[in-house]
N, CA, C and O atoms as a CHARMM CRD file, in Angstrom:
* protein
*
  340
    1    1 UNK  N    -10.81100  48.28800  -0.32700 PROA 1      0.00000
    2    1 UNK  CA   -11.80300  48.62300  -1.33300 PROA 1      0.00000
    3    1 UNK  C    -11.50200  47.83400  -2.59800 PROA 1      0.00000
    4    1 UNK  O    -10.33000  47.57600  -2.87100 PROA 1      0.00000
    5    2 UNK  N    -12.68200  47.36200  -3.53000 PROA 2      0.00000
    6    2 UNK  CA   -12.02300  46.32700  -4.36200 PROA 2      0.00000
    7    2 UNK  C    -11.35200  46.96100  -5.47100 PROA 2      0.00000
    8    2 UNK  O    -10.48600  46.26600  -6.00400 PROA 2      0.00000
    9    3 UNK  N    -11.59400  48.42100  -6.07400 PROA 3      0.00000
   10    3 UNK  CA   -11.33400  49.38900  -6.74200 PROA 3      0.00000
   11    3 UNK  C     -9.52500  49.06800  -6.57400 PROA 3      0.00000
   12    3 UNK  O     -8.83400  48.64300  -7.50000 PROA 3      0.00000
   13    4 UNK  N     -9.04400  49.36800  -5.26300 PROA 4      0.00000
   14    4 UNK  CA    -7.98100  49.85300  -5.06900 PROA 4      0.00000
   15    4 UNK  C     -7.24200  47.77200  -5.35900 PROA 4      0.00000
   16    4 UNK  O     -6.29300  47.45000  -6.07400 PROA 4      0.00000
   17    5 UNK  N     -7.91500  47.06400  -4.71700 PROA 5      0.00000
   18    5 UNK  CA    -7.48900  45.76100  -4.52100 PROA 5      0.00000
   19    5 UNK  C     -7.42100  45.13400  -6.48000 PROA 5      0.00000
   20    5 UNK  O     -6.48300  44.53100  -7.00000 PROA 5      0.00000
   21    6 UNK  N     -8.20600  45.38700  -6.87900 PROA 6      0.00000
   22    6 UNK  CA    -8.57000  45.42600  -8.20200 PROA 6      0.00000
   23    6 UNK  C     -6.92200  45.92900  -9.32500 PROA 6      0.00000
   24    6 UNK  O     -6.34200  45.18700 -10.11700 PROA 6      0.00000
   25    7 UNK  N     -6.64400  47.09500  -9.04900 PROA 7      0.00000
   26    7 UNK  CA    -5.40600  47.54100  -9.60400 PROA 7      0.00000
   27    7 UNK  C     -4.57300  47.44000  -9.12200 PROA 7      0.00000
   28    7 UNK  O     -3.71800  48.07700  -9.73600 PROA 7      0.00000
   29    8 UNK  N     -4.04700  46.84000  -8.01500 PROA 8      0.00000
   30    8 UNK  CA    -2.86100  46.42200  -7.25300 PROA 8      0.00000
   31    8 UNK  C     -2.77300  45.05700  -7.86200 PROA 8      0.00000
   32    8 UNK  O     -1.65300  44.84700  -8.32800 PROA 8      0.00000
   33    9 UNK  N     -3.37700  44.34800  -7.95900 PROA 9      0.00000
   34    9 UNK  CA    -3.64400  42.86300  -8.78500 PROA 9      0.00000
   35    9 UNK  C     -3.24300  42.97400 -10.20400 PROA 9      0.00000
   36    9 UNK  O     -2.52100  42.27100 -10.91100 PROA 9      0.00000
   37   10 UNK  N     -3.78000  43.83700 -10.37600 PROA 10     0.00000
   38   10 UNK  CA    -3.58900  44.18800 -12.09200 PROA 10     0.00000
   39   10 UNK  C     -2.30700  44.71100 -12.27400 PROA 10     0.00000
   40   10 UNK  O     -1.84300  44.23000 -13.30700 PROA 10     0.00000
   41   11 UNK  N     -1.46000  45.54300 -11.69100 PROA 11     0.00000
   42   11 UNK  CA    -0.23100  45.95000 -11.86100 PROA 11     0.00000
   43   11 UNK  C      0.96600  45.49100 -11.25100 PROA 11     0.00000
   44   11 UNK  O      2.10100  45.85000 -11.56500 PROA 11     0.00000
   45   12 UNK  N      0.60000  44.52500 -10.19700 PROA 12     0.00000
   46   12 UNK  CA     1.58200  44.20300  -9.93900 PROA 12     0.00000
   47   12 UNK  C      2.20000  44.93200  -8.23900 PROA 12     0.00000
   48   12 UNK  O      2.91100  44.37700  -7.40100 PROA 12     0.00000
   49   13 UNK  N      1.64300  46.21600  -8.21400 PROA 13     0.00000
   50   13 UNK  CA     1.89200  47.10200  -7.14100 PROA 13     0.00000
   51   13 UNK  C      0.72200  46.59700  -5.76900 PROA 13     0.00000
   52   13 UNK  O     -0.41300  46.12200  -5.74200 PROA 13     0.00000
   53   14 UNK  N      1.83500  47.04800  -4.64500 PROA 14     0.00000
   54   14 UNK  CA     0.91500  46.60800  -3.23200 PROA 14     0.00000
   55   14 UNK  C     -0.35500  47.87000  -3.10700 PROA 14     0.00000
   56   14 UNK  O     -0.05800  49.02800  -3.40000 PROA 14     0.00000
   57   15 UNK  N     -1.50300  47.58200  -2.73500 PROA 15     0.00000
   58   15 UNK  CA    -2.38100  48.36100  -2.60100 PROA 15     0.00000
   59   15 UNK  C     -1.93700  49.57100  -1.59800 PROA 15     0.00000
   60   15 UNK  O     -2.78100  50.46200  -1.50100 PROA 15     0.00000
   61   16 UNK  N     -0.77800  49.73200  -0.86100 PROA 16     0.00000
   62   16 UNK  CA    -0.55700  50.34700   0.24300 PROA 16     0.00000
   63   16 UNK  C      0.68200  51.54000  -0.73900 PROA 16     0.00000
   64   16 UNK  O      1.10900  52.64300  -0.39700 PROA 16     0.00000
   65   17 UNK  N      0.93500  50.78400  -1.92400 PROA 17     0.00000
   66   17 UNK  CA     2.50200  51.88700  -2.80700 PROA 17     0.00000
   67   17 UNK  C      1.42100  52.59400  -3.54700 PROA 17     0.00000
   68   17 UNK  O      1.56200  53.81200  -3.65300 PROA 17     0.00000
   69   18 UNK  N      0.17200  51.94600  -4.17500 PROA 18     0.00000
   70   18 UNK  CA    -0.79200  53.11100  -4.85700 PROA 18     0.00000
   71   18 UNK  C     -1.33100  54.34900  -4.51900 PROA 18     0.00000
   72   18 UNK  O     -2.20500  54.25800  -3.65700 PROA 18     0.00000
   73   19 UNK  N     -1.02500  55.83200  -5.03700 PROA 19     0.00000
   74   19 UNK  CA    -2.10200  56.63300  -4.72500 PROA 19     0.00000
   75   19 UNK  C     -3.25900  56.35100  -3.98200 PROA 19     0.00000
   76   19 UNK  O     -3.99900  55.40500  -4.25200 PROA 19     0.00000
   77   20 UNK  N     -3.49200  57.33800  -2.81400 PROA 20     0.00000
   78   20 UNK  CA    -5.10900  57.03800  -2.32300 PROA 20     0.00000
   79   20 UNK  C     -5.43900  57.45100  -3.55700 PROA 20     0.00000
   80   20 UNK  O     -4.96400  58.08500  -4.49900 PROA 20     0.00000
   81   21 UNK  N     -7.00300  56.53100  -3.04200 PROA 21     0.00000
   82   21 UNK  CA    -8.23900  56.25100  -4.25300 PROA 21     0.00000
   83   21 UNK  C     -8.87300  57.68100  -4.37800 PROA 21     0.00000
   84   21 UNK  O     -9.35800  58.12100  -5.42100 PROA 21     0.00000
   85   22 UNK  N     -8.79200  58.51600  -2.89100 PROA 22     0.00000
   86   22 UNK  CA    -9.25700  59.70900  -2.64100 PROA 22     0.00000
   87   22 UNK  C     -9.09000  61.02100  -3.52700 PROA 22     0.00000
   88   22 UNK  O     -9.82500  61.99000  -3.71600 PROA 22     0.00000
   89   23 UNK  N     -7.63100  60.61000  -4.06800 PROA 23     0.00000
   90   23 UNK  CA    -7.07000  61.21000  -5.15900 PROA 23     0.00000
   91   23 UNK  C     -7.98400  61.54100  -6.91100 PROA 23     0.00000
   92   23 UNK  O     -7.84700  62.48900  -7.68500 PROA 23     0.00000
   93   24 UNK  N     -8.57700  60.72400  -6.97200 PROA 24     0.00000
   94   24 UNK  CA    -8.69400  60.32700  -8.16700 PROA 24     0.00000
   95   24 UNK  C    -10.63300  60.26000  -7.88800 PROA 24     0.00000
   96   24 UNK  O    -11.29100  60.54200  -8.88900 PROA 24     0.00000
   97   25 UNK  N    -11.46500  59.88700  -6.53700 PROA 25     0.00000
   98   25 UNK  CA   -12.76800  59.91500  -6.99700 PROA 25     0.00000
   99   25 UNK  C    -13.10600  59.83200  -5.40600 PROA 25     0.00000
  100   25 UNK  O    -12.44500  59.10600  -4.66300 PROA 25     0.00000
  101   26 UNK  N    -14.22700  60.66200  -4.92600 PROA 26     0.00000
  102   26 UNK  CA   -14.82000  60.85500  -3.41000 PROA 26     0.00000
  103   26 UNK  C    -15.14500  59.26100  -3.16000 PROA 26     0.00000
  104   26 UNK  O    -16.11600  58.75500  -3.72200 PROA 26     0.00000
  105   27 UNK  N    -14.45900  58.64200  -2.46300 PROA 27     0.00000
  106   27 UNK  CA   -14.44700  57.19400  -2.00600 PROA 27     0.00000
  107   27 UNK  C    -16.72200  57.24000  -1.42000 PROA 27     0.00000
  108   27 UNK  O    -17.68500  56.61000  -1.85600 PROA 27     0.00000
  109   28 UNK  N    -16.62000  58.02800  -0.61200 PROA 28     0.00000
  110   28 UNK  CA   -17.58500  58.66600   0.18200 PROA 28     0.00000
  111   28 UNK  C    -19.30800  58.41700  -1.07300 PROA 28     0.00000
  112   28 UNK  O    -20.40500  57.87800  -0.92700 PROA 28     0.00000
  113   29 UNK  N    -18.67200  59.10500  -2.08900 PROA 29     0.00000
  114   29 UNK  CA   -19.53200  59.22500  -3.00600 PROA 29     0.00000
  115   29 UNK  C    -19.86300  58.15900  -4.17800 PROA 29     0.00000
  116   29 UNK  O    -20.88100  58.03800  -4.86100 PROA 29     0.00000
  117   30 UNK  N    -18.80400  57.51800  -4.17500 PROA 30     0.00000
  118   30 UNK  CA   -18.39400  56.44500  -5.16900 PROA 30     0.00000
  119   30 UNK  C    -19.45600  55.00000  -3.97800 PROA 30     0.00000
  120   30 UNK  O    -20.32700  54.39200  -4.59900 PROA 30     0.00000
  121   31 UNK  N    -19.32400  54.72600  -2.87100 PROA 31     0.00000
  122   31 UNK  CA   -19.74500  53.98900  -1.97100 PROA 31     0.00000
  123   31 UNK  C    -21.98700  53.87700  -2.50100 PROA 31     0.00000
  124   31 UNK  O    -22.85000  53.00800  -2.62800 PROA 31     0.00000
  125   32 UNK  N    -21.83900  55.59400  -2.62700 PROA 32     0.00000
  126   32 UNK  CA   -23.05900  56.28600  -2.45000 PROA 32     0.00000
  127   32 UNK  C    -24.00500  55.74100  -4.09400 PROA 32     0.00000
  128   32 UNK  O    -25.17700  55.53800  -4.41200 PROA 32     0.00000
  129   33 UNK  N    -22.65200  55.69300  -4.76100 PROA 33     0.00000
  130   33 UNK  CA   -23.43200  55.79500  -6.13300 PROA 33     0.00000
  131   33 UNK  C    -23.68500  54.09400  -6.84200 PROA 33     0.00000
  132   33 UNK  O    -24.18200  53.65200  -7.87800 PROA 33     0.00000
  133   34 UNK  N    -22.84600  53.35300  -5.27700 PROA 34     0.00000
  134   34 UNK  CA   -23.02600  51.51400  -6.15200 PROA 34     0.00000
  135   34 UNK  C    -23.97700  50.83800  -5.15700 PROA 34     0.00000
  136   34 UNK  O    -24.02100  49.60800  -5.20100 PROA 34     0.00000
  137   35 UNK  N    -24.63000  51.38600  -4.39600 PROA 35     0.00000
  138   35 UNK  CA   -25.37600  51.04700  -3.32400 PROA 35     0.00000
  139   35 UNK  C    -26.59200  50.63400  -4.07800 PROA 35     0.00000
  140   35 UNK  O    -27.01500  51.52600  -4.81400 PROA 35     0.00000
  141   36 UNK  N    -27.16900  49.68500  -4.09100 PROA 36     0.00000
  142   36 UNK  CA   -27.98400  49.17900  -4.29000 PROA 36     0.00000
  143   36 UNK  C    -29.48800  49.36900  -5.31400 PROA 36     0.00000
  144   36 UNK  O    -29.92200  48.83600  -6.33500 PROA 36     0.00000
  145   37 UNK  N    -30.00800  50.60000  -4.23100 PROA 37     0.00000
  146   37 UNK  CA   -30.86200  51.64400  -4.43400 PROA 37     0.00000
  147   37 UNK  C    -30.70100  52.65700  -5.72900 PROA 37     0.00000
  148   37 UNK  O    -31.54200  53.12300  -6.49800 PROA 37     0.00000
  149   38 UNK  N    -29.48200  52.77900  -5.65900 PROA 38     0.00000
  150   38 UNK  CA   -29.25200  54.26200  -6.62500 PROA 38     0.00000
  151   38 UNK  C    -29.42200  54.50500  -7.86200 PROA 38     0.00000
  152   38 UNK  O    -29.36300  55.60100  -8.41900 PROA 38     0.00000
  153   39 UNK  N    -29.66800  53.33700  -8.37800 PROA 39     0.00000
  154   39 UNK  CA   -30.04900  53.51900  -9.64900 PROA 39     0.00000
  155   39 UNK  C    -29.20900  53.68000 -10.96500 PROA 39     0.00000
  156   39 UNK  O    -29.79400  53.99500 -12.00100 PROA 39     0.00000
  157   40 UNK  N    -28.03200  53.50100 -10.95500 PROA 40     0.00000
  158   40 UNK  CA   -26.84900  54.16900 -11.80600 PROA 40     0.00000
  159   40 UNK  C    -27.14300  53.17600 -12.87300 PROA 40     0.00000
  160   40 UNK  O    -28.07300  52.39200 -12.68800 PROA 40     0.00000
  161   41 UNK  N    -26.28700  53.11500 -14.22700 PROA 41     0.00000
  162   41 UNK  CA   -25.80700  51.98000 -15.03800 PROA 41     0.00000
  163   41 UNK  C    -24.43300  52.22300 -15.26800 PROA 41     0.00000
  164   41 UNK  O    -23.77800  51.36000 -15.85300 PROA 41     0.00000
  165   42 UNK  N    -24.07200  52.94200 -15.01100 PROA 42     0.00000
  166   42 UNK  CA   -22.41400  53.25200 -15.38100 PROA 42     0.00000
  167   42 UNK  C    -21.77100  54.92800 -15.02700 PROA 42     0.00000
  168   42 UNK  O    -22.15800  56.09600 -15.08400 PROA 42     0.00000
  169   43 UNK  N    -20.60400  54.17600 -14.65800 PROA 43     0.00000
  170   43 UNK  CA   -19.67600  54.87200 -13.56400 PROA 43     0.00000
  171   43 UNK  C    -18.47900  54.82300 -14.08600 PROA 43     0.00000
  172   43 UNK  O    -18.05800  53.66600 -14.10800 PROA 43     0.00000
  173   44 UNK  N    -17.19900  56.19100 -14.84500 PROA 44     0.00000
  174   44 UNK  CA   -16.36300  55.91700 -15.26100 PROA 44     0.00000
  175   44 UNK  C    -15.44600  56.97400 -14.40100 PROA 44     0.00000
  176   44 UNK  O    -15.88100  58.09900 -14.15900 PROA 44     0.00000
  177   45 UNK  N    -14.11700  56.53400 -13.94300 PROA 45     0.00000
  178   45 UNK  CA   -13.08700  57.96000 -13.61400 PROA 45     0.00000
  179   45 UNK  C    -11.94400  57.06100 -13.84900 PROA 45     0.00000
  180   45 UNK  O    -12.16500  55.87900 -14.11100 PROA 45     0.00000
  181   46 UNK  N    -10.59200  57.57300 -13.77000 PROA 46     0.00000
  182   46 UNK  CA    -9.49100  57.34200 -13.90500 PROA 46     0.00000
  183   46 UNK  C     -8.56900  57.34100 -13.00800 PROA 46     0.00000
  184   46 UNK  O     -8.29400  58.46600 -12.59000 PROA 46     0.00000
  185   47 UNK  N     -7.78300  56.17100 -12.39700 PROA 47     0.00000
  186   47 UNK  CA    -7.22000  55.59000 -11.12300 PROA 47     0.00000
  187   47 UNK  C     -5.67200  55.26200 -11.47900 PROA 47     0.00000
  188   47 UNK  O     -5.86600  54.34500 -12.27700 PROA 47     0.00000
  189   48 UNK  N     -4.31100  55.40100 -11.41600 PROA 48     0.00000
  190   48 UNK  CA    -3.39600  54.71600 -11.42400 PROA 48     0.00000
  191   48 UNK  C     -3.36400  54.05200 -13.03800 PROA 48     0.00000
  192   48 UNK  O     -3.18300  52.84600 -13.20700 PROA 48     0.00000
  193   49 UNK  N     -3.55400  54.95600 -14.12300 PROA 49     0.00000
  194   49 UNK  CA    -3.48700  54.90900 -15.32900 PROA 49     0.00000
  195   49 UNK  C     -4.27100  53.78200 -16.03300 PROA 49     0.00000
  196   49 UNK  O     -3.81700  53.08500 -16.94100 PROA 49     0.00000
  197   50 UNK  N     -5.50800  53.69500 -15.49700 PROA 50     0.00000
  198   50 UNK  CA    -6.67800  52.70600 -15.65500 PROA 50     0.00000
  199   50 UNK  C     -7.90000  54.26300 -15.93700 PROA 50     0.00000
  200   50 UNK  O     -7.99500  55.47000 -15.71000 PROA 50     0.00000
  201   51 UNK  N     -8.58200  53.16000 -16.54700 PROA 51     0.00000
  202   51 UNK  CA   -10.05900  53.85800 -16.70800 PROA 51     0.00000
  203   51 UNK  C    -10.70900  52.78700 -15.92300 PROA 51     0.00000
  204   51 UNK  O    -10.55800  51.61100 -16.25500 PROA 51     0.00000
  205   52 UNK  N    -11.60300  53.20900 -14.64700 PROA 52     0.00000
  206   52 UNK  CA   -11.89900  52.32700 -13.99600 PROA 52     0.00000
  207   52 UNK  C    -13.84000  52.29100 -14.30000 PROA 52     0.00000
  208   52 UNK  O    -14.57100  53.16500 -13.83400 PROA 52     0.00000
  209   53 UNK  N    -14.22200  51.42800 -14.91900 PROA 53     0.00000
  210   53 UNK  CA   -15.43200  51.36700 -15.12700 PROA 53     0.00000
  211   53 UNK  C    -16.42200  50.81600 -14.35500 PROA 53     0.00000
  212   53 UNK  O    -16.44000  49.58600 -14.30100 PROA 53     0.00000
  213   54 UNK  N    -17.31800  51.48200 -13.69600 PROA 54     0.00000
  214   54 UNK  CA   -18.53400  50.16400 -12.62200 PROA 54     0.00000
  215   54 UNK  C    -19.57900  50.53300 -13.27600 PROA 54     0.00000
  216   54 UNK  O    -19.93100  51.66400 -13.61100 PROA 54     0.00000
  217   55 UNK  N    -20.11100  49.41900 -13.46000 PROA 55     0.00000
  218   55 UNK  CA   -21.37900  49.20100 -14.26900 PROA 55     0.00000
  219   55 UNK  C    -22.65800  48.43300 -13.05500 PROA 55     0.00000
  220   55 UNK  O    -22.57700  47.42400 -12.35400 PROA 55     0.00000
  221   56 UNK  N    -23.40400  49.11400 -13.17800 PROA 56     0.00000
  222   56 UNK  CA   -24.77600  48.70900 -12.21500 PROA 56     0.00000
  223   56 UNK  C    -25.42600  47.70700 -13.41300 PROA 56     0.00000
  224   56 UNK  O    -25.55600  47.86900 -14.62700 PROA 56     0.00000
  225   57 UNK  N    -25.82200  46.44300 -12.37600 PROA 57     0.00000
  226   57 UNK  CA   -26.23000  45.15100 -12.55100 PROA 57     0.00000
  227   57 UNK  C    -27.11500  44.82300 -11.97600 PROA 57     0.00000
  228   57 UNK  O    -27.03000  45.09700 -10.77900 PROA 57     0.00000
  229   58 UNK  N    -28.51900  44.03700 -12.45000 PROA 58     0.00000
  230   58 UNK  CA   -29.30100  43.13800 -11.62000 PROA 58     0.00000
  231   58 UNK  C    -28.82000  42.94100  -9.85600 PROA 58     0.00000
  232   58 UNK  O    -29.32200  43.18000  -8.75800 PROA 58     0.00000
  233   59 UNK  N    -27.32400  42.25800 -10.49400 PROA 59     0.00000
  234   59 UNK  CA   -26.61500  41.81300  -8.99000 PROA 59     0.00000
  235   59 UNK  C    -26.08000  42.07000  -8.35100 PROA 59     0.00000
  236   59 UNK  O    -25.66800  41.35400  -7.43800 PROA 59     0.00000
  237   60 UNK  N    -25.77200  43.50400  -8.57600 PROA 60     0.00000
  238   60 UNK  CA   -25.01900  44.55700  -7.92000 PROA 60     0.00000
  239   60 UNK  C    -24.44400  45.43400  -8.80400 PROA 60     0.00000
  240   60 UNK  O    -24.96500  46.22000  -9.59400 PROA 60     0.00000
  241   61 UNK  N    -23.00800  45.12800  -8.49700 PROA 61     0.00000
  242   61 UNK  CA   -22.22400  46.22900  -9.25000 PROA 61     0.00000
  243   61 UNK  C    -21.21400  45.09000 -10.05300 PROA 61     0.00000
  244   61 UNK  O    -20.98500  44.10800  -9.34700 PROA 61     0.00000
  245   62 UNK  N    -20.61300  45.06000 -11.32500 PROA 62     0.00000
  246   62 UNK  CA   -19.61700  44.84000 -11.89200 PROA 62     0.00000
  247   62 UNK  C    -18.16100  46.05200 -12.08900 PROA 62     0.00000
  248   62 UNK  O    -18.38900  47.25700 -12.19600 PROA 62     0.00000
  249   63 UNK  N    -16.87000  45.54700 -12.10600 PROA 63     0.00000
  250   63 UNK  CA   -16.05300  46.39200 -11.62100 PROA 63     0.00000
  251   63 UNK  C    -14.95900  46.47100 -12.84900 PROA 63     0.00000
  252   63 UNK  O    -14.29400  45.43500 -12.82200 PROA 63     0.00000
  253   64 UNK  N    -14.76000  46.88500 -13.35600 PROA 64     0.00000
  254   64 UNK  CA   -13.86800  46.29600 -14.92000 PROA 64     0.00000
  255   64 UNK  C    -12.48100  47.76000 -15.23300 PROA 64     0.00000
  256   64 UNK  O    -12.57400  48.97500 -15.06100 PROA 64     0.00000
  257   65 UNK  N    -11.44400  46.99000 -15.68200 PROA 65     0.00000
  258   65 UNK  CA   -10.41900  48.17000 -15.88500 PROA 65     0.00000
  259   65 UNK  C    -10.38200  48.49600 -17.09100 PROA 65     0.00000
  260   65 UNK  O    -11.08100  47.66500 -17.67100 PROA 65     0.00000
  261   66 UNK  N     -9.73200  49.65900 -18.26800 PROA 66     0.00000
  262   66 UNK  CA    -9.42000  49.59200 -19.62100 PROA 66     0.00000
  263   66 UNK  C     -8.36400  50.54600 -19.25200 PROA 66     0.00000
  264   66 UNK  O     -8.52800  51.57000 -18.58900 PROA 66     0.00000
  265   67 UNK  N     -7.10900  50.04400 -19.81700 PROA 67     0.00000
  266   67 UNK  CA    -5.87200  51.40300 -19.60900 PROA 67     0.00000
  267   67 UNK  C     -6.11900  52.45500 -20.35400 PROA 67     0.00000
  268   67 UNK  O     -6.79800  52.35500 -21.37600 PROA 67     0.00000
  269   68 UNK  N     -5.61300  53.57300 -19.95200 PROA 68     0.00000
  270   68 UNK  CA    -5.98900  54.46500 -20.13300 PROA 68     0.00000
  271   68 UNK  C     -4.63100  54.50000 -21.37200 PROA 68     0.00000
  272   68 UNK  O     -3.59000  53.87700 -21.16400 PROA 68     0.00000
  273   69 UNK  N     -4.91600  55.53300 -22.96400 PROA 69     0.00000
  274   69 UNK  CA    -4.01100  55.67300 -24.18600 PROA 69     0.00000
  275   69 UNK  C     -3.68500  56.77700 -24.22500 PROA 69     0.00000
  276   69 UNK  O     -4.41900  57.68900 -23.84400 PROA 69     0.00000
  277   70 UNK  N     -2.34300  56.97300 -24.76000 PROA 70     0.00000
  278   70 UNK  CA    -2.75600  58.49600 -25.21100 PROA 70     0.00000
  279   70 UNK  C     -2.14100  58.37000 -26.75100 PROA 70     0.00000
  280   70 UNK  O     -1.13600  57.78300 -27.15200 PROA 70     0.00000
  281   71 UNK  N     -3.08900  59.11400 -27.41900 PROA 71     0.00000
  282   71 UNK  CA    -2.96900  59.11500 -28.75400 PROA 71     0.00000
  283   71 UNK  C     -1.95300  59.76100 -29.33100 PROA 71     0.00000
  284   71 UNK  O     -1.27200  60.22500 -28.41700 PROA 71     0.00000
  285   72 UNK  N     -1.41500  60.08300 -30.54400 PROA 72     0.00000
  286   72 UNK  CA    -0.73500  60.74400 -31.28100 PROA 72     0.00000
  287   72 UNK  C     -0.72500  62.18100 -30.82300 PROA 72     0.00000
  288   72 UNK  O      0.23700  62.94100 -30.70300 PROA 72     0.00000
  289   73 UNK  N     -2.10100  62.40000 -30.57600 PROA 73     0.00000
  290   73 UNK  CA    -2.34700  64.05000 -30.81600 PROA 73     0.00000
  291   73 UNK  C     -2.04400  64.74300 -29.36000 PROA 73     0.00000
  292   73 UNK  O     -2.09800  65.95600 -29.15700 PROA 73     0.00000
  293   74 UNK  N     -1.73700  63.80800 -28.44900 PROA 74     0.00000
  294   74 UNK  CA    -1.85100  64.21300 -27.20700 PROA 74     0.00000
  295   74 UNK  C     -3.20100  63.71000 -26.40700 PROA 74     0.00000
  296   74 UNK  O     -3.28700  63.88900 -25.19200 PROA 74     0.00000
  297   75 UNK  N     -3.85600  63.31000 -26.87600 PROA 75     0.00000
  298   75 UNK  CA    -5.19500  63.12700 -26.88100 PROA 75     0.00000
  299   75 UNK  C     -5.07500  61.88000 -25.55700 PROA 75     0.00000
  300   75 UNK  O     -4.09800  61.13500 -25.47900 PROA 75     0.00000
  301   76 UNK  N     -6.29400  61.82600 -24.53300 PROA 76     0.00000
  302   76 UNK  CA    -6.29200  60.69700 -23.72500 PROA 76     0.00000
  303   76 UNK  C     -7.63400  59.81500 -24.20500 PROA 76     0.00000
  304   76 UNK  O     -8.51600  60.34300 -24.88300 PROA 76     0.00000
  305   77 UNK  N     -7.67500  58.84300 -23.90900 PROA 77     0.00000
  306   77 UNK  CA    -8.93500  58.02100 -23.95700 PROA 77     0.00000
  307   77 UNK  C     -8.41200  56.53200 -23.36600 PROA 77     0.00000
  308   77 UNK  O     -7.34900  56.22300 -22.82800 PROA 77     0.00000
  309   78 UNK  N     -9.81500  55.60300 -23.75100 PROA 78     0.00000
  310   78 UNK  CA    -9.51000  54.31100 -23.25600 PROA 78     0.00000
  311   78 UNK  C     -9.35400  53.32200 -24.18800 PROA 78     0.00000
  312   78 UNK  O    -10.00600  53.55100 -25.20700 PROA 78     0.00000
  313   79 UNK  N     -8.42400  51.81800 -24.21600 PROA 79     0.00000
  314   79 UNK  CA    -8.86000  50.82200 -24.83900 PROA 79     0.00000
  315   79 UNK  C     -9.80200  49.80000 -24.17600 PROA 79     0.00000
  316   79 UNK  O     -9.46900  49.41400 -23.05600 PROA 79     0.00000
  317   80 UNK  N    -11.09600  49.23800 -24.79400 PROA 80     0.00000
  318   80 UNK  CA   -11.48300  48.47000 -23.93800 PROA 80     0.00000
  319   80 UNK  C    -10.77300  47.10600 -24.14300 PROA 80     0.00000
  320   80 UNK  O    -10.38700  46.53800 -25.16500 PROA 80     0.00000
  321   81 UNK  N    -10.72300  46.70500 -22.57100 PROA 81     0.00000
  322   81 UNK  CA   -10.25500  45.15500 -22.36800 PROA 81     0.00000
  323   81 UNK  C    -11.24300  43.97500 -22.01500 PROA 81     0.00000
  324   81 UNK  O    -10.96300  42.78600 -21.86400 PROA 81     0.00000
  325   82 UNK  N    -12.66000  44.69900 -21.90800 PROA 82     0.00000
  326   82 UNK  CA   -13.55700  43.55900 -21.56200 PROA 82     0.00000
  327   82 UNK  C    -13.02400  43.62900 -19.47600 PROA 82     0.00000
  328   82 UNK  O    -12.10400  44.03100 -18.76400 PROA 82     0.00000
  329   83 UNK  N    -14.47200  42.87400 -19.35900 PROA 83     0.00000
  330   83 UNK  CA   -14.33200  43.15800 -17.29000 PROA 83     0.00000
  331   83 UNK  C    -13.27600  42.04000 -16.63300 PROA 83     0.00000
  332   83 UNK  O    -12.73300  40.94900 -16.80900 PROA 83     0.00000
  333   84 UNK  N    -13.37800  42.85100 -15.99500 PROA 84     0.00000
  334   84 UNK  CA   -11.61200  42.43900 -15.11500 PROA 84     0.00000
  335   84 UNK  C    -12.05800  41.66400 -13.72300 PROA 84     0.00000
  336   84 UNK  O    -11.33900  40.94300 -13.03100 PROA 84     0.00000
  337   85 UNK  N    -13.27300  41.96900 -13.53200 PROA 85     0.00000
  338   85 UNK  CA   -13.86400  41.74700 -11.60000 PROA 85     0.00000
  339   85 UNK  C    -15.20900  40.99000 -12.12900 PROA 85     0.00000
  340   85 UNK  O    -16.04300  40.57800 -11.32300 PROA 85     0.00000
């Protein structure tokens, strides 16, 4: 999956030492929601300390990471890095 191929690239780790993807977002549903048809513009959950962003395109799907921060307060959010895929 390029999700999983995507952050194994990015970290350095084999796609096979990462958490299943299953963990973190219904592979099943995620398949369901970049399909063509569906209509989405954007798709965000959190994977292996990434914010994993898919954005629906003319040309499909674009696939982009931003690590995930945690603030002072305890607080989580993202920095953006601009698309990765």
């Amino acid at each position: 999956m390029a999700v999983v191929d995507l952050i194994a690239e990015e970290t350095g780790i084999g796609p096979l030492e990462l958490d299943p993807l299953y963990n973190a977002v219904d592979p099943e549903a995620l398949d369901a929601i970049c399909a063509d048809s569906s209509g989405f513009s954007r798709f965000k959950f959190e994977y292996a300390g990434h914010t994993v962003v898919i954005d629906g395109t003319d040309d499909g799907v674009e696939i982009s990471l931003e690590p995930v921060t945690i603030g002072a307060n305890g607080s989580s959010g993202f920095a953006d890095s601009g698309p990765s895929a």
